[in-house]
C-alpha positions, 0 to 999 in steps of 0.5 A: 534492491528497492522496496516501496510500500504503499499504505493508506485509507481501507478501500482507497484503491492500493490493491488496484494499483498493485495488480496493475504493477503487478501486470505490466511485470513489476514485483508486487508483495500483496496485503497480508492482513486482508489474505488472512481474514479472507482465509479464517473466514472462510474457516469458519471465524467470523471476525479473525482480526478479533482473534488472539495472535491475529497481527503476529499471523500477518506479520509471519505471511508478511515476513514470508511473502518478503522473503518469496519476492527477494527469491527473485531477482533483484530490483523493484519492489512494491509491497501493498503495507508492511510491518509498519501497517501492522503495527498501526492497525495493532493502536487501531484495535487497542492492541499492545503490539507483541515482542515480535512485531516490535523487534521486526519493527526495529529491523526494517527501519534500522536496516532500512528494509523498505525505501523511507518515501511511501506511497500513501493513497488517500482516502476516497471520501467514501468507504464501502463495506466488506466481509473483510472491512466492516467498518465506517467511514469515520473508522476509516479516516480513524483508521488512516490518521494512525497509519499516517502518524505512525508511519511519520513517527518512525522517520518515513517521509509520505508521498500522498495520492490524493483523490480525484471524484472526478476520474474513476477509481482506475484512472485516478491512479494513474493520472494523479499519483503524482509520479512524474507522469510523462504524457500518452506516448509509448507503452502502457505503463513504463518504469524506470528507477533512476536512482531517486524516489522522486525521478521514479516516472511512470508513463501511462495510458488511461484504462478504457472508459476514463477520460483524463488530460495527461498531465505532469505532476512532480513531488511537492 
């Protein structure tokens, strides 16, 4: 089984591709963190993330949510963040990370629970605002350093999807995630794992409305 995670900028558009994945039939294992605040909001507290014992919360629905997707049958994977996220966010907020989070941190990278390439989608030059994601711009890339630096201090190699101001938020996925992209034949969208981060390829066809070149982009 192989686990992919994708990580990055707030708002750069990872749920997007999620749910695209999702669609066309992939294992998807979505945001933990963004499911929670969503949920304590709506119960009444203003700013869970301020909370005592938030991060542990989204680690248990991230442990939990794993554990649901490896029900399943075995094969590919792709998690919207990981513990690893967690932790990022837990230097983000100034947090001492808890016994808990750090000891699910020591399995996932000994055990190598997810794959060591990550996707990691850059951010957008902009941010908008949320009820869950109140804040700037300049956060936001604050916010992106942590998880790029954390993400490398624990070993993981990144493979950066850049933007493209040019495209819509949709197409730009797909045309610049920088998987081997194989041209506008055949189905929508195509997976094939054949062995190697940097021979998963994916073949698309742009979303309606989004004008693109097809184009081939490889691993740099």
């Amino acid at each position: 089984m192989k686990r992919y995670v994708l990580t990055g900028a707030p708002g750069s558009g990872k749920t997007i591709l999620i749910r695209a994945l999702e669609i066309v039939g992939c294992r998807v294992v979505e945001e933990a963190a963004t499911s929670l605040i969503t949920l304590e909001q709506a119960q009444g507290k203003d700013q869970p993330w301020e909370e005592p014992g938030f991060l542990d919360r989204v680690l248990a629905l991230q442990r939990q949510r794993m554990a649901q997707c490896d029900l399943a049958d075995g094969g590919l994977q792709f998690h919207d963040r990981s513990p690893i996220c967690t932790l990022a966010l837990a230097k983000f907020l100034g947090r001492s990370p808890s016994q808990g989070l750090m000891e699910e941190i020591h399995r996932v990278t000994r055990d190598g629970i997810f794959s060591n390439s990550v996707f990691f989608i850059e951010n957008l030059g902009f941010s908008h605002r949320t009820e869950a994601r109140r804040i700037s711009f300049e956060e936001v890339l604050r916010f992106e350093q942590i998880h790029r630096e954390t993400y490398r201090e624990l070993g993981f190699d990144l493979f950066c999807v850049p933007p493209d101001q040019s495209m819509t938020a949709q197409g730009r996925f797909w045309a610049t995630c920088r998987f081997e992209i194989l041209g506008p034949q055949g189905p929508p969208l195509a997976i094939k794992d054949l062995g190697g981060f940097g021979h998963l390829a994916l073949q698309v066809h742009p979303f309606p409305g989004c004008q693109w070149t097809p184009a081939h982009y490889r691993m740099v």
